[in-house]
N, C-alpha and C positions, 0 to 999 in steps of 0.2 A: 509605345510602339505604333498604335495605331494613330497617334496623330505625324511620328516621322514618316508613316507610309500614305499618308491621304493624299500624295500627290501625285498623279500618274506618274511624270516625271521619277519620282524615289521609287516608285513600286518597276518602272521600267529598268532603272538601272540596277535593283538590286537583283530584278530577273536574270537581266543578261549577266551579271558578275556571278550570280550563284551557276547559271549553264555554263558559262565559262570556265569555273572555279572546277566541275563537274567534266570538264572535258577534260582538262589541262591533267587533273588528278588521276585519272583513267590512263590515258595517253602516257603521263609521266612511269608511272607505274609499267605498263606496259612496256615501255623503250627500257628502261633498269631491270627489270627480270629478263628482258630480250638477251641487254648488253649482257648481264649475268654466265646468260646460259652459254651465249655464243664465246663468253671468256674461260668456262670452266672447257665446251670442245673445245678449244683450240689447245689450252693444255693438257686437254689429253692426248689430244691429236701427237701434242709436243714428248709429253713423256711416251709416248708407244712408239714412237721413233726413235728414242734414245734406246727405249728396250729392245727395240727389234735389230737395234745397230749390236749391241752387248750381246743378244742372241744369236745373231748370225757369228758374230766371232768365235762362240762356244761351241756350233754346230759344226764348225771345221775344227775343232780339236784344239783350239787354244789352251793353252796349261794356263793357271791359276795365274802366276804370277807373271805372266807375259801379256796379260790383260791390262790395259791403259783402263782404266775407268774415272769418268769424269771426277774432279776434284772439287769442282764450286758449289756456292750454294743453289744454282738451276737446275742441275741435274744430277739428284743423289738417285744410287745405284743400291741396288743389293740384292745377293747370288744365291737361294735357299734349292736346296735340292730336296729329293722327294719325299727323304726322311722327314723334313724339319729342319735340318742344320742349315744353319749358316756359313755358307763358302765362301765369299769375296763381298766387302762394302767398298763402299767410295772413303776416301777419306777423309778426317775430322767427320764422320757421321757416328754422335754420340746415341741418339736413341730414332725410332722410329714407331709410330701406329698407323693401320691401316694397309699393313702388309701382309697379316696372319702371322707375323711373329716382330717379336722386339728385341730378338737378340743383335746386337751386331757385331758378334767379337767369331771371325773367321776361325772355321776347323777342318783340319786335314783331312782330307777322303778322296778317293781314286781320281787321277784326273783326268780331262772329256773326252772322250771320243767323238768320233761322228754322228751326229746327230740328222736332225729335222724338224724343223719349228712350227710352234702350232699355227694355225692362220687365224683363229681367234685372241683379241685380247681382252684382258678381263681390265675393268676403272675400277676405281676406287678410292676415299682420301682418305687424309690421316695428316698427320704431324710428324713433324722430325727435326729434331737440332743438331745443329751443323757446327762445331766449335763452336757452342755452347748459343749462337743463337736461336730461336724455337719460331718456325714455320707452319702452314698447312701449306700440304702437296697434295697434286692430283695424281696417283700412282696410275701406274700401266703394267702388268704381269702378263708377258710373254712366256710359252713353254716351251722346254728344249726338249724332246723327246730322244734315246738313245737311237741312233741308227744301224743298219747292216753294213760291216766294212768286211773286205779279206782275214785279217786276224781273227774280228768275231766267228765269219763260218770257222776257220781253224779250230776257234776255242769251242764253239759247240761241237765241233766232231768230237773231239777228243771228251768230251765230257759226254758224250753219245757212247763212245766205244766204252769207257767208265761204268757207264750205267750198266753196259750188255756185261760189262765183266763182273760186274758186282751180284747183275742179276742172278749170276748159278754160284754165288759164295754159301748160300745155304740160308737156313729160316732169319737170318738178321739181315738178309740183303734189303727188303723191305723197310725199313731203318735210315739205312741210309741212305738210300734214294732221296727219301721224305727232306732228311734234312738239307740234301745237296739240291733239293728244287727250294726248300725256302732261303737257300744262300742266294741262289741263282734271283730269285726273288727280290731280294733283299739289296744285291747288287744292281737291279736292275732301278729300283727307285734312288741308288744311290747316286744312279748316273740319268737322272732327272731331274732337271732342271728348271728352274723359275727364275727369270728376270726381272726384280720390281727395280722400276727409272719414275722416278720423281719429276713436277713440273711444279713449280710455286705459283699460290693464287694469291698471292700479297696482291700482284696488279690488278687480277679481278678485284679483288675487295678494295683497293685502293681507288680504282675506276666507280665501280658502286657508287661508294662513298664521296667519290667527285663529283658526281651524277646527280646524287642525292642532296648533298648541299649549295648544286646550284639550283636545283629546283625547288629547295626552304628557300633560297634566296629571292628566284626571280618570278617565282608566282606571287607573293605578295605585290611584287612591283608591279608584275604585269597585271594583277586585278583590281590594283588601285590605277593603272592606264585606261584597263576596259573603261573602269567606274566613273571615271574623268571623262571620256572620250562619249560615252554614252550617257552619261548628264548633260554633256555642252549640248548631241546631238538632239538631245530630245529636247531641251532647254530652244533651242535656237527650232527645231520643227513645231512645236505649241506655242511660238511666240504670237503666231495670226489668232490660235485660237484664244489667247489671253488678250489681242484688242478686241477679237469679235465680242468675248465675256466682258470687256469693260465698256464698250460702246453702246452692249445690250442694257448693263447695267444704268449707263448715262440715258437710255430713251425710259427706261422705266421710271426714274428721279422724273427727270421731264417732262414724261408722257408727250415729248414730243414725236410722233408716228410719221414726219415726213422723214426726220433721221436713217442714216442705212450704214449697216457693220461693214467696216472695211474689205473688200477683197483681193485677195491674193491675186498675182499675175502666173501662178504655177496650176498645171491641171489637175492634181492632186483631189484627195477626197476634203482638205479643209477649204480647199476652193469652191467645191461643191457643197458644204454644210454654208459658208458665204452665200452660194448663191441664191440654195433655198432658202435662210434664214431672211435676208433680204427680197425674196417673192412672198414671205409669209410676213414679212412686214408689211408690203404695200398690200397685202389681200387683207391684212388687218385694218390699215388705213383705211382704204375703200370702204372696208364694212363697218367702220366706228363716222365717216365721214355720212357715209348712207342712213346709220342709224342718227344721226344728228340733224339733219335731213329730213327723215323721218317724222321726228318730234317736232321739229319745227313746225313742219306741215301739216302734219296733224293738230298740232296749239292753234295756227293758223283757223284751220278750217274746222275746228271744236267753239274756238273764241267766237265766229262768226253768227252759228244758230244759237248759242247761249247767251250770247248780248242782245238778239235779237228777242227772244224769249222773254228775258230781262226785263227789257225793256214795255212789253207788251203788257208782265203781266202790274209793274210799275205802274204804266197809267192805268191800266184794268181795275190796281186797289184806289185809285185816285179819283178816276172817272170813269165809270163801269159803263156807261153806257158807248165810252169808245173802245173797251176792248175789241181785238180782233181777234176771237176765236177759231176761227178757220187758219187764220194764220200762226198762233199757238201752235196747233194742234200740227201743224205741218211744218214746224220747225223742228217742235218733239219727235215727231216721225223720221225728219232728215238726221236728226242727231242721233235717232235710235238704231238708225240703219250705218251711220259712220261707225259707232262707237262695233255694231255687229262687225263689220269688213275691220276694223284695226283689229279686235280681237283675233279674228280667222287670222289673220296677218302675224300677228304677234304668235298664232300654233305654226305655223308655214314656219315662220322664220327661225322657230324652235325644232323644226326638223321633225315636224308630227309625219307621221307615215299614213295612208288611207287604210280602212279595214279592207281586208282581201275577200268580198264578198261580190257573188254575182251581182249583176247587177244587167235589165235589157234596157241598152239603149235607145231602142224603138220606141219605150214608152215612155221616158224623158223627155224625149224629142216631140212626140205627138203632147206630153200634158203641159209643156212652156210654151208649144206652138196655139194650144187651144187658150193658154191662159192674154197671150200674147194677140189674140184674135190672127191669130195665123194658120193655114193652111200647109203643113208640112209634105216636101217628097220622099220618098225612103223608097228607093229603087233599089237592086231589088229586093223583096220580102226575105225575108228567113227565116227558116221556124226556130231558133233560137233567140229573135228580137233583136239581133247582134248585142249578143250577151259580151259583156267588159266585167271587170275585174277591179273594186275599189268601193267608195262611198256612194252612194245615192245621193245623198242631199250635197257635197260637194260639186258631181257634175251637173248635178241641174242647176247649184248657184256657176257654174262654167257658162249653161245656157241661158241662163236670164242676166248674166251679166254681159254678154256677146247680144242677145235680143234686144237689152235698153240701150246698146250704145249703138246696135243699126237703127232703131227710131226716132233716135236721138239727131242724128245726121239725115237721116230719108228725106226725100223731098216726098214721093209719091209710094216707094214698095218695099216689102220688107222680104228677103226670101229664106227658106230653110229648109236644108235637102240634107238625108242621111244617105251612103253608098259605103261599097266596101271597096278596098283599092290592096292586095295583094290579102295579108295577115294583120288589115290595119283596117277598122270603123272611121271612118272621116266622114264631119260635119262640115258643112259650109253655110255659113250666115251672110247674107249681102245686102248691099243698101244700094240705094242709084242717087245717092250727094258726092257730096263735093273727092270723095276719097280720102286715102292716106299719101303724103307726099312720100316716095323713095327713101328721102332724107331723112326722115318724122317717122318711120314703118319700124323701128325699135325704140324709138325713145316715145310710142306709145302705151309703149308695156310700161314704161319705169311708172313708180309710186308721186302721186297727186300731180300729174302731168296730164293737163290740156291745151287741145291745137286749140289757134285765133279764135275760132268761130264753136267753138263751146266754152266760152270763158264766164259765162253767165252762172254762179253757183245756183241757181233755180233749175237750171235747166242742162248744164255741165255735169252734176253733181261734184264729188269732190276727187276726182280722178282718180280713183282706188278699185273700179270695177275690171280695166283690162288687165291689169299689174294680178290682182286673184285669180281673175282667170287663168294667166299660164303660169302662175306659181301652181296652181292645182292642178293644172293640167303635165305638166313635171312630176309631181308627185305621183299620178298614175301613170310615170311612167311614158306622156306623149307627148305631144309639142303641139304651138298655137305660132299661128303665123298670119300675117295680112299681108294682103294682096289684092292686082286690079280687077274688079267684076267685068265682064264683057257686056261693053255697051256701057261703061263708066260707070263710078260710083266704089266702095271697096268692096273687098270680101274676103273675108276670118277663116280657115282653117285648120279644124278641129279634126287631131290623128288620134286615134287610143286603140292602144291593139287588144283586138279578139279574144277573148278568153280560149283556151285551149288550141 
């Protein structure tokens, strides 16, 4: 199971086919118990009108057998009065349930008078067969209640004046009163009436059952449509992201890094995973090009003091009295100082972070200025020392790497001034040579990059001092920039913001 779902693709379709399958089921369900219910009222609706028509007839004094009562199998009848008995069925109506009685074989009892019909009717179902075929009906039981006509006041006076006369016949009058009101009683439920009319729910249940087997039918179809319809969609929307996976797949075989994954012409979000994927490839590129680069330059300018070295101490074991000892000695020095700056280089480019310690920039600046034979400005004072936030020996390798490369160029001065400029400590380092060209003022900083006129490794070194500089000076946080000194010559500055 879990290798047919490992693909978005199956896990999307069987998403939507299971929400689907989930709606349709609810839905279905819902529209069948609706049809249901709205099919059992309506036959009710249907039998209480048939009862109400049989009632009305008996409320105006129809006799028994002058009653038409429906004949078919729609609309079976039957006539129970108050006792219990059964007065009038429909005909071919062999049995019935769901009436309060199952009799259906008519018996003679006084016939209606005027009546008044109840305004409520009572539902019900039940069965009933009709020459001998067997149903469910939805019954409707309308009441006929006896009514007040001319004859009835008649009959009650005279059964009034009865009473008065019986009243003084002597100690058994009481007797017979009794039993002339439970006649009176007893006639009176005789001549009450109930109408049950039948409505047949064959067609509900038929309708149901319609219902229900076109929906065994057409939800399987239809969830094998969704399941179709939403494979192709997804199949044909992931098709960008199965070149970009196989293109990525082709640069990694390759390790060819100019390659680039195809992109979509749509604005969509795989147009946008294109686009970065392909920015993250050329920011790869760039950075595996730079790091090759790198090595190169570095082997370069490694090979140079070690051959020389080599070679010195070569004749030295040969003929010792040409060794060049000073010159040894300051080759090892130049290589000890490269192999320092690749290292720092090599934490820089690993993304080392500076320690978050005080640190006063006033005395950085005055102890590289003194070592440097220089005279530093720090206008104005502050009794904080313009306190920064980082390494100490980091920013002072910032200031002696910015101080050898203005001596390095000077013709005659070297200058170095600390100020404060909003929430920011800025240094400035200047020189009065030849400057930085406009053109040349960033591709100063790049790694083992020197202008024309420091190209001497004696006296250039190995152009790895401004490139640390503003790596380090990034890393705390500020920025390093060159620019023209007034009155010619360049000048370096150095931002780093103020502690607190």
């Amino acid at each position: 199971m879990r290798r047919l779902l490992g693909s978005v693709r199956a896990r999307a379709t069987v998403a939507a086919t299971l929400v689907v399958a989930v709606v349709l089921v609810a839905a279905g369900t819902a529209v069948v118990l609706s049809l249901r219910a709205n099919l059992i009222d309506r036959a009710g609706a249907d039998a209480e009108s048939a009862a109400r028509k049989v009632a009305a007839r008996l409320a105006t004094g129809t006799a028994w057998d002058a009653l038409d009562l429906p004949d078919d199998d729609d609309e079976p009848v039957q006539i129970v009065d108050g006792t219990g008995r059964v007065r009038a069925v429909s005909e071919d109506l062999e049995s019935v349930s769901g009436t309060g009685t199952s009799g259906v074989e008519p018996s003679a009892g006084p016939a209606p008078a005027h009546g008044t019909l109840d305004d409520d009717a009572h539902l019900s179902s039940g069965e009933a067969v009709i020459d001998g075929d067997r149903g469910t009906y939805r019954w409707a039981a309308v009441e006929v209640r006896p009514g007040e006509s001319d004859d009835d006041a008649g009959r009650e006076a005279e059964t009034e004046a009865e009473s008065e006369a019986d009243s003084g016949a002597g100690p058994g009058a009481g007797a017979g009163s009794g039993s002339r009101e439970d006649a009176e009683e007893e006639d009176d439920d005789a001549r009450t009436f109930t109408v049950f009319a039948g409505a047949p729910l064959d067609a509900a249940d038929s309708a149901v059952r319609t219902a229900l087997t076109v929906m065994l039918i057409g939800l399987p179809v239809l969830l094998a449509v969704v399941a179709a319809v939403t494979w192709a969609v997804t199949r044909r929307a992931l098709r960008p992201v199965e070149g970009i996976r196989a293109e990525l797949d082709a640069i990694t075989g390759s390790r060819d890094l100019a390659r680039r994954v195809p992109e979509p012409a749509t604005h969509d979000e795989i147009a946008a995973l294109a686009r970065t994927t392909n920015a993250t490839l050329a920011a790869l590129e760039d950075a595996v090009d730079k790091q090759r680069r790198f090595v190169a330059d570095a082997s370069h300018e490694l090979r140079s003091p070690i051959a020389s070295l080599r070679t010195q101490l070569e004749v030295g074991a040969e003929h010792p009295e040409l060794l060049d000892l000073d010159g040894a000695v300051e080759d090892t020095v130049r290589l000890q100082h490269l192999a320092a700056d690749l290292l720092l280089l090599a934490r820089l480019d690993a993304g080392e972070r500076p320690p978050d310690r005080p640190v006063r920039l006033a005395d950085l600046v005055a102890r590289e200025a003194a070592e440097h034979g220089l005279r530093a400005r720090v206008a104005p004072e502050r009794a904080d020392g313009y306190e920064v936030r980082g390494s100490a020996p980091q920013l002072g390798r910032i200031l002696g790497n910015l101080l050898d490369n203005a001596r390095r160029h000077a013709r005659t001065e070297v200058g170095l001034a600390l100020r404060q400029d909003g929430p920011d400590a800025v240094v400035t380092v200047s020189d009065d040579g030849p400057g930085v060209p406009p053109a040349e003022r960033e591709r100063v900083f790049e790694r083992f990059v020197r202008l024309d006129d420091a190209r001497t490794r004696d006296e250039g070194g190995a152009g790895l001092g401004l490139a640390i500089a503003r790596d380090a000076a990034h890393r705390h946080g500020g920025s390093l920039a060159v620019g023209d000194r007034p009155g010619g010559g360049a000048e370096f500055v150095l931002r780093l913001p103020l502690a607190g």
